[in-house]
C-alpha positions as CSV (number, residue, x, y, z in Angstrom):
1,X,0.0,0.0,0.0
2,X,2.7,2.9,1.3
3,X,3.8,2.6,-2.8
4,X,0.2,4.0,-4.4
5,X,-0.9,7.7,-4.7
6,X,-3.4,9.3,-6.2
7,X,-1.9,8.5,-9.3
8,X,-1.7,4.6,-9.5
9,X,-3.7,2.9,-11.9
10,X,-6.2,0.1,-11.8
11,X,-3.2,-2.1,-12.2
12,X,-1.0,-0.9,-9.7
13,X,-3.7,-1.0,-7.2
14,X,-4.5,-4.8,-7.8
15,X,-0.7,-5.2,-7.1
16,X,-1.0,-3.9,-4.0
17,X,-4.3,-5.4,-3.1
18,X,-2.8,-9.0,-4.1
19,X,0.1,-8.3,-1.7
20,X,-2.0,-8.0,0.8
21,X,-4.0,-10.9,0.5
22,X,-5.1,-13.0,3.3
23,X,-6.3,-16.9,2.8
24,X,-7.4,-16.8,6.5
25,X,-9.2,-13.7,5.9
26,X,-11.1,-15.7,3.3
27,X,-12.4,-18.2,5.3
28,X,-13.7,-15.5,8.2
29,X,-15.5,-13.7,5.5
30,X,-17.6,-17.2,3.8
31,X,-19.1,-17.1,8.0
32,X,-20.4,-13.7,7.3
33,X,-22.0,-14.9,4.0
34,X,-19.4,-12.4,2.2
35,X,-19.3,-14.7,-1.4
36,X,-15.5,-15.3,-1.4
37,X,-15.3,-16.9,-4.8
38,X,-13.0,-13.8,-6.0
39,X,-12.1,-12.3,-2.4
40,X,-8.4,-11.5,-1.3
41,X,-9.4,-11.0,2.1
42,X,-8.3,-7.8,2.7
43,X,-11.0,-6.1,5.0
44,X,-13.0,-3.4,4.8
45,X,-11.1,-1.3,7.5
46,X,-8.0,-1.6,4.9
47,X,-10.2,-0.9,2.4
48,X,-11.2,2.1,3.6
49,X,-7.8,3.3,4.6
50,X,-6.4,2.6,0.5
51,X,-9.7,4.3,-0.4
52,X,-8.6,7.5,1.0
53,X,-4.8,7.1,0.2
54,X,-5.7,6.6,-3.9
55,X,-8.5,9.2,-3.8
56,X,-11.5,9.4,-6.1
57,X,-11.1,8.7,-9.6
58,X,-14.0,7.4,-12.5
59,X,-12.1,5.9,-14.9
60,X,-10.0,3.8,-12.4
61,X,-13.3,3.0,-10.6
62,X,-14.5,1.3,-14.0
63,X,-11.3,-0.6,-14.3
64,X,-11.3,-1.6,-10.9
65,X,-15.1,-3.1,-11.0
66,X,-14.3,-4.5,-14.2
67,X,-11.7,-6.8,-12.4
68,X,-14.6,-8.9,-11.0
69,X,-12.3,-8.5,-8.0
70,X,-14.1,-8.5,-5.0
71,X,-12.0,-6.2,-2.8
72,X,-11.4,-4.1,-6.6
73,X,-15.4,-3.9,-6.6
74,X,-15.6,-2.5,-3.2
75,X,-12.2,-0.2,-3.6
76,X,-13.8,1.1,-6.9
77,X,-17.3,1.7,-4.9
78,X,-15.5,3.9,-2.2
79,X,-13.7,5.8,-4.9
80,X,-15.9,6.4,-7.7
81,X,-17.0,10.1,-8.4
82,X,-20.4,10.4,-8.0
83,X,-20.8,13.5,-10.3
84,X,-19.7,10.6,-13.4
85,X,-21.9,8.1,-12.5
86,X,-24.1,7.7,-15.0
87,X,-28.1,5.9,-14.2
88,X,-26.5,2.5,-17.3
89,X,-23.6,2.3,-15.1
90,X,-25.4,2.6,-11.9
91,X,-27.6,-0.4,-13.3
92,X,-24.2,-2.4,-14.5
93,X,-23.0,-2.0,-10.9
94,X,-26.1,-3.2,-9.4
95,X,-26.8,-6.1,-11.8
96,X,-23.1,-7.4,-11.2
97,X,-23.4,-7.3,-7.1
98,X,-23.4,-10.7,-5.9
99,X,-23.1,-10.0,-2.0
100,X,-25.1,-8.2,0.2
101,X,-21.7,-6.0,1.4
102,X,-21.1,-5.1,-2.4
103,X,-24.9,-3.7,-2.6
104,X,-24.0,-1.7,0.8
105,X,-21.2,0.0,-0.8
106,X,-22.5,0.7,-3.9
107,X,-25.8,2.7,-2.5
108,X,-23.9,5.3,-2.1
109,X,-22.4,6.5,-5.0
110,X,-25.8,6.0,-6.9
111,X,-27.3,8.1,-4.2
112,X,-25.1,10.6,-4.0
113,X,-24.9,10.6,-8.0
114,X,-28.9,11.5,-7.6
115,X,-30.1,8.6,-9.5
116,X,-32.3,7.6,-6.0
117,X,-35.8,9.0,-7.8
118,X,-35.1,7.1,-10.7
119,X,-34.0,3.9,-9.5
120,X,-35.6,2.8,-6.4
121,X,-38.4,2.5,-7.9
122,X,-36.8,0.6,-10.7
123,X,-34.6,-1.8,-8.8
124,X,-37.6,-2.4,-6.3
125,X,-39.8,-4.1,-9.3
126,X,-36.6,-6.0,-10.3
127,X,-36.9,-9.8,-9.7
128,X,-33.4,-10.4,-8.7
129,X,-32.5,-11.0,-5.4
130,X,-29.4,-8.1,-5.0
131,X,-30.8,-5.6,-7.4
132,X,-33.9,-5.5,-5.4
133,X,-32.1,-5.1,-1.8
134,X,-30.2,-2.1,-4.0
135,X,-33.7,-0.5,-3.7
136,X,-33.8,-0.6,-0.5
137,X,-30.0,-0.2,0.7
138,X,-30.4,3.4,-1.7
139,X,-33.5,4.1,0.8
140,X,-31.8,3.3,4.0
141,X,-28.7,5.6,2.9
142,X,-30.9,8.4,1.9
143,X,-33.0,7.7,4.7
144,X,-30.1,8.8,7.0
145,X,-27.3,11.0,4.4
146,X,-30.0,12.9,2.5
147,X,-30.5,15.7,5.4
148,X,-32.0,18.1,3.2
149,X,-34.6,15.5,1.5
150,X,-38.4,16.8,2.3
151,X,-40.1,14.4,4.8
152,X,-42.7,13.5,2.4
153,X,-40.4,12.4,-0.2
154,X,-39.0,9.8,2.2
155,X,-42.3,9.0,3.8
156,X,-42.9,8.3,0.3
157,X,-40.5,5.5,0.2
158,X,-42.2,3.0,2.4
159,X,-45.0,1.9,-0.4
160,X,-41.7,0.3,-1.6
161,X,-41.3,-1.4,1.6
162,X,-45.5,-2.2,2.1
163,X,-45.5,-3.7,-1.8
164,X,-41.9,-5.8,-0.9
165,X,-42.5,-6.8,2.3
166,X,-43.7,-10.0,1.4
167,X,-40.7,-11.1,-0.3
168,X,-38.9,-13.8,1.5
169,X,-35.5,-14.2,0.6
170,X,-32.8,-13.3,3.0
171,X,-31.1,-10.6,1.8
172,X,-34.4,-8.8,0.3
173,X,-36.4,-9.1,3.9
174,X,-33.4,-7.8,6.0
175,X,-33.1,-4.6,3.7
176,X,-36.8,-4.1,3.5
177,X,-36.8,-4.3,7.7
178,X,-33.6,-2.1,7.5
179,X,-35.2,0.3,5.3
180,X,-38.5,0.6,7.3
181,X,-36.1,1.2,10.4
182,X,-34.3,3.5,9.0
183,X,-37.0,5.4,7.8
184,X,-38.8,5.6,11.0
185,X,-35.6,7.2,12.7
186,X,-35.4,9.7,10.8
187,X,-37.4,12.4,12.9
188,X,-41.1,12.3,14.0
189,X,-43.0,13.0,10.9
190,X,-41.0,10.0,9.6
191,X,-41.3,7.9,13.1
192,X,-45.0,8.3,12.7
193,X,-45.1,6.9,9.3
194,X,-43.4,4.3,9.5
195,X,-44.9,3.1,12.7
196,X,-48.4,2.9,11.9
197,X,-46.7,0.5,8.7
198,X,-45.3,-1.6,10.7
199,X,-48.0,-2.4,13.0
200,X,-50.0,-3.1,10.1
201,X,-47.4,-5.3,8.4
202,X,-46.6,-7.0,12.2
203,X,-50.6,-8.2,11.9
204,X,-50.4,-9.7,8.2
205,X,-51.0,-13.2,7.6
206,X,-48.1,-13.5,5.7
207,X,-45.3,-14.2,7.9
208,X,-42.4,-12.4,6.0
209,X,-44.3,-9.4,6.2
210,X,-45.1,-10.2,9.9
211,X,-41.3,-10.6,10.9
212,X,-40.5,-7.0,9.3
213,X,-43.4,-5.4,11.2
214,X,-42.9,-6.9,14.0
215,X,-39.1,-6.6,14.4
216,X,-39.0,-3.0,13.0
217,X,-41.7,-2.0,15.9
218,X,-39.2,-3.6,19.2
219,X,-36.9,-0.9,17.4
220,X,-39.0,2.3,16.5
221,X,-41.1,1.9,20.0
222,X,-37.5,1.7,22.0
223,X,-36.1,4.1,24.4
224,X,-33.4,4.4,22.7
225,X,-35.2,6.0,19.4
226,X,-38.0,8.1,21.6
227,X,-34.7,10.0,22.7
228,X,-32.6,9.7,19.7
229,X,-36.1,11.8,17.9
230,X,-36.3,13.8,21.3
231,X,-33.0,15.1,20.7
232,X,-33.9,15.8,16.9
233,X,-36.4,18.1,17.8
């Protein structure tokens, strides 16, 4: 790593990845269900540190997801520039995520390139598994990041989480539980919003939709979030 700068290339920051690899790494990650099929093991804390050593550049970031690497993928989510990221990209990117952790770094950069109105809708219709959690990952960051966002824009948002709530695989249910929580601790218009959802969904006779109601309500009706919105106010 103390070898790149801002000016290394895809290429050069491969080397560097690859010479930090870890095999035992590897085998920690497979318990977190991190797909591992094209991992290094270098971890996210690392990650994060070359991120901000290499800076942000676009046509590296392409190269770098290109690789099919998985630490490249994630290096090139944390140092794409937003402002370049163009809404065929932004659906490349999400129809190549293959992990859970890939889909939660690559929220961001969508988001922030303001692709969000467009493509949560789009990637909530979307049958597969990762583009659809994508949806609702881009909600949960927006949910928290987009400060200046009107409440009824993200109050907005949770007809995405009513229509998906009954969708059962893993990785779509946890986001579309995260996304309902994150929503509803956002400040009180939003608390009261998504409350009132999840009560309803936590009395559904479908049991998917049951879990996320019920498990986002121990959450929103906690101490903790009455005085996290107290605060707020």
């Amino acid at each position: 790593m103390s070898g790149l700068a801002r000016t290394s290339d895809a290429n050069e920051v491969i080397a560097a990845l690859r010479a930090m690899a870890s095999s035992d790494n590897v085998a920690g990650m497979a318990r977190f269900g991190i797909v591992t099929e094209t991992a290094l093991g270098v971890s996210n804390t690392d990650l994060r540190a070359l991120g901000r050593k290499i800076g942000r550049d676009h046509e590296r970031a392409l190269a770098l997801w290109d690789s099919g690497i998985r630490e490249a993928r994630l290096l090139a989510a944390f140092t794409e520039q937003p402002q370049r990221m163009t809404v065929d990209q932004a659906r490349r990117w999400a129809a190549d995520c293959n992990s859970w952790e890939l889909v939660d770094a690559v929220n961001e950069p969508i988001m922030r390139a303001g692709h969000g109105p467009v493509l949560i809708a789009e990637f909530a219709a979307d049958e597969r598994e990762f583009v659809r959690r994508m949806a609702f990952s881009m909600i949960c960051w927006g949910a928290v990041h987009q400060k200046t966002l009107a409440d009824e824009d993200v109050i907005a948002w949770l007809a995405f989480v009513e229509a998906r709530s009954r969708d059962p695989r893993n990785f779509v249910r946890k986001a579309v539980n995260w996304a309902l929580r994150q929503i509803g601790k956002r400040n009180r218009a939003c608390h009261a919003a998504a409350r009132t959802l999840a009560e309803e969904l936590a009395e559904s006779a479908d049991k998917t939709a049951r879990w996320i109601g019920k498990d986002a309500l121990r959450e929103l009706e906690s101490e903790a979030v009455y005085k996290r919105l107290a605060r707020r106010d």
